[in-house]
N, C-alpha and C positions, 0 to 999 in steps of 0.2 A: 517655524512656519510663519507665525506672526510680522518676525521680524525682515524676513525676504519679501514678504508684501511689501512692507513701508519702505525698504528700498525698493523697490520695483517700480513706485510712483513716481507722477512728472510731477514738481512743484511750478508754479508760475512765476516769473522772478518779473517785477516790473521793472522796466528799461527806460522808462520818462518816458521819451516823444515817441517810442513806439508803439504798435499798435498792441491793446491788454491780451490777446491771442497766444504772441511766441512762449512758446516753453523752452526751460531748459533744463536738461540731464544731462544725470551725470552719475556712474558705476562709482557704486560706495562699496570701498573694503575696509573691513573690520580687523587690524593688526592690534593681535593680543600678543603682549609683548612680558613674556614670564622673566628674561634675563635682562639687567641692565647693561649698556655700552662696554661696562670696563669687560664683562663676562664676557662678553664676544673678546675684547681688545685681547683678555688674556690667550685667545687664538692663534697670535702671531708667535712661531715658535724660534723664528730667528732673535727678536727681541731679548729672550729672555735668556739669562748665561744657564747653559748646561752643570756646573760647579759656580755655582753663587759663593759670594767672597761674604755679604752681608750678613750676620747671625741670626738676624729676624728673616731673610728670605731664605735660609736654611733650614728654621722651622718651619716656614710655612709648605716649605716643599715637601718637610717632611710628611707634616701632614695631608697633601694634596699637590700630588705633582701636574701642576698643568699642563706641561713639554709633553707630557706621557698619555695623561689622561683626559675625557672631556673636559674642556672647560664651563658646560652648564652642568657638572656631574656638581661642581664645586660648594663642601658642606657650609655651612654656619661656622666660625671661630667660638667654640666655647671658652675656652681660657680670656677671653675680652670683651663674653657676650656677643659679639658682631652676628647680624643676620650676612647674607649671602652673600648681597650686594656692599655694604662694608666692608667685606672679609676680600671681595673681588678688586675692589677701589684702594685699598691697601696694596695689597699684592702685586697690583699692574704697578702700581708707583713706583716698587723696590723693585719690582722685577727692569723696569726702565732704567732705573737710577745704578741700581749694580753693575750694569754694562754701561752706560754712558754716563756720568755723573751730571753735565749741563742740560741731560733729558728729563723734563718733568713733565709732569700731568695732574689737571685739577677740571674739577666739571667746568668754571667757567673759563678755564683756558686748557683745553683739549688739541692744542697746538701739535702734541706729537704723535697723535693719533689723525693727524688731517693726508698723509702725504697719499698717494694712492698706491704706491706701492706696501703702507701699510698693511692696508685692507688688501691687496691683493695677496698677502701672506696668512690673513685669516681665510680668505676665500678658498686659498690652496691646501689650508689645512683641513676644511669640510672635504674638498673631492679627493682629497690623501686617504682622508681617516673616516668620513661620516660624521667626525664632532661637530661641534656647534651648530647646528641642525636646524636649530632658530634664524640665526643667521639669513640662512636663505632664505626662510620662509620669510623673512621682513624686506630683505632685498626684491621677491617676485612678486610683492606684494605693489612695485611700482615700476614693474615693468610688462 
């Protein structure tokens, strides 16, 4: 309750030569964001090979088939300690690299994740299946 007050207020923004009166708003949303990027990325299910050739991406599927299941269902790696988002940032990597070998991924060069038909495959997989469910809620969060 408190906190739909304080956004609800006009703050004053000083403009210089303007007169100290104008106000300006402006609707604040609050996007709480439980899953990291790669956890949506691993949404796209044409990316990733059905029969992975790679032995670490055959464990990992074993453990967690992303093609199949949510990709925010996605646990913790215990055999490497990894929390979620390690375990997801891993996995997108090999799951890129087993089908494409010159396709990589790194947070500060997220190059293969920019195209729009990327995301248009994670977005396909939410109104397929209902996974990634955050997703959208971050998407309508700016529109």
């Amino acid at each position: 309750m408190y906190l739909a007050g304080y956004l609800n207020q006009k703050f004053p923004i000083d403009f210089g030569d303007e007169p100290k009166d104008k106000v300006c708003s402006a609707e604040i949303k609050i996007i709480i964001q439980h899953f990291c990027l790669e956890t949506w990325a691993l949404g796209n299910k044409k990316v990733g090979p059905k029969n992975p050739k790679n032995s670490t991406l055959i464990e990992y599927k074993k453990i967690f088939n992303v093609l199949e299941e949510d990709p925010e269902l996605l646990p913790s790696y215990s055999p490497r300690n990894w929390n979620r988002s390690q375990f997801a940032l891993r996995y997108l990597r090999r799951m890129l690299n087993d089908k494409n070998k010159n396709l990589t991924y790194t947070k500060s060069n997220p190059k293969a994740l920019l195209h729009p038909k990327y995301f248009d495959q994670v977005i396909n997989r939410y109104k397929s299946t209902n996974h990634i469910g955050s997703f959208l809620t971050f998407l309508n969060a700016f529109v």
